[in-house]
C-alpha positions in Angstrom: 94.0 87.1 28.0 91.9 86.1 30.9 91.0 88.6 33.8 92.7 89.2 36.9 89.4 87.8 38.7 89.0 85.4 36.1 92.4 83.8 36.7 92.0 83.7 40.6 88.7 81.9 40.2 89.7 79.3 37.3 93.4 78.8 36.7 95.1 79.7 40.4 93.4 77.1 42.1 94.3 74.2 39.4 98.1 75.9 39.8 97.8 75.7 43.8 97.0 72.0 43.8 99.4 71.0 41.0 102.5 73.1 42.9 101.1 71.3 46.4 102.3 68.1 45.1 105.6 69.3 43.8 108.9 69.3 45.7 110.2 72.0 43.7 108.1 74.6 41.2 108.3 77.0 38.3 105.5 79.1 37.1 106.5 80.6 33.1 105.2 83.6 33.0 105.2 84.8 29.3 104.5 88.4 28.0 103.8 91.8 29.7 100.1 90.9 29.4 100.6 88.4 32.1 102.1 90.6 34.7 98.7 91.2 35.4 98.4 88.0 37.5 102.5 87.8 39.1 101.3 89.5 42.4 98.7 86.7 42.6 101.2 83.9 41.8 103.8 85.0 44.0 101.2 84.9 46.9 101.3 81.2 46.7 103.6 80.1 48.9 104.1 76.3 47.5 105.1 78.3 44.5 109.1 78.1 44.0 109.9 80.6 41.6 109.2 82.5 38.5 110.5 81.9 34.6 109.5 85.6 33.5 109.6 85.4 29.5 109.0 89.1 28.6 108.1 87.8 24.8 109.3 88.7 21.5 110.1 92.5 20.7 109.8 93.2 24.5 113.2 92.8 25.4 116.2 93.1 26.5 115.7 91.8 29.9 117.2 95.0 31.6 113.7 96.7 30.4 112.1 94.4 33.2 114.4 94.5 36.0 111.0 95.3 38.7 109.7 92.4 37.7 112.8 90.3 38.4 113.1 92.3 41.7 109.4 92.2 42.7 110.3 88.3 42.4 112.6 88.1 44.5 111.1 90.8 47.1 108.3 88.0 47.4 110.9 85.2 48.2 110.8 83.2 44.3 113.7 82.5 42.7 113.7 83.5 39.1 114.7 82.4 35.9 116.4 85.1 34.1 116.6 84.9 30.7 118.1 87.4 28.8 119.3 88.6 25.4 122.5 87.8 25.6 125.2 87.9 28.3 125.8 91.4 28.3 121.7 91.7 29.2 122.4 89.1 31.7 125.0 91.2 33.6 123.3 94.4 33.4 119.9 93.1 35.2 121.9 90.9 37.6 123.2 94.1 39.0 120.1 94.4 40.5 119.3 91.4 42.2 120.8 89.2 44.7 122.2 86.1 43.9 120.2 83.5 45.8 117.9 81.9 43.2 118.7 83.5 40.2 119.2 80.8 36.9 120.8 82.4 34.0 119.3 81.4 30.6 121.1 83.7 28.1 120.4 83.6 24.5 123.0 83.3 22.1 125.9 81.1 21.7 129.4 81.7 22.6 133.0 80.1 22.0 134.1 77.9 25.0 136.4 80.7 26.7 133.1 83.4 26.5 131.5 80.7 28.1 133.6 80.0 30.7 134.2 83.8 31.6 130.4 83.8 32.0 130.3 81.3 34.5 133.1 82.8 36.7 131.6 85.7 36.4 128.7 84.7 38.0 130.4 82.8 40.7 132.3 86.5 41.7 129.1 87.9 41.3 127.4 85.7 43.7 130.1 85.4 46.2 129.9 89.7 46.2 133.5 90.4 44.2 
């Protein structure tokens, strides 16, 4: 992986100018070994939001829940993907709605599905 000083000096600035042109913007952020550089992409304010990815064997996504919420403290939305839907549930606890994206793993029968998604509309209407 590349240094923290590294990164600012070489990669940040291409990110800055590529996210300056954007209307919206997504940074993936993949593996714990990355974390090392969130604090410097969430400083970019053209920056929209964060897909944190925590990599394979790191999960669930409950293990990372101050990351999600050091996202959102920043103002990013964040992808949240998660093991499954129960994983999902359990980290959303923690956050607030506004600019959360569910990406769950799995698959599910239609009515799973569909419990999922209301769900998450009671969740992010406060019930």
């Amino acid at each position: 992986m590349i240094s923290p000083a590294m990164f600012q000096a070489t990669i940040l600035p291409a990110i800055e100018e590529e996210v300056r042109y954007l209307d919206h913007s997504i940074f993936h952020l993949d593996g714990p070994g990355a974390l090392k550089h969130l604090d410097a992409l969430l400083a970019l304010s053209e920056l929209d939001g964060i897909q944190w990815v925590y990599g394979a064997g790191q999960g669930p996504a409950r293990k990372w829940i101050d990351v999600y919420k050091r996202i959102q403290a920043a103002g990013k939305c964040v992808q949240l993907m998660a093991d499954d839907l129960v994983d999902a549930k359990a980290v959303a606890e923690h956050l607030r709605p506004e600019g959360v994206w569910f990406t769950p793993g799995g698959s599910y029968p239609r009515g799973e599905a569909e419990d999922f998604i209301a769900w998450t509309s009671r969740w992010a209407a406060g019930k």
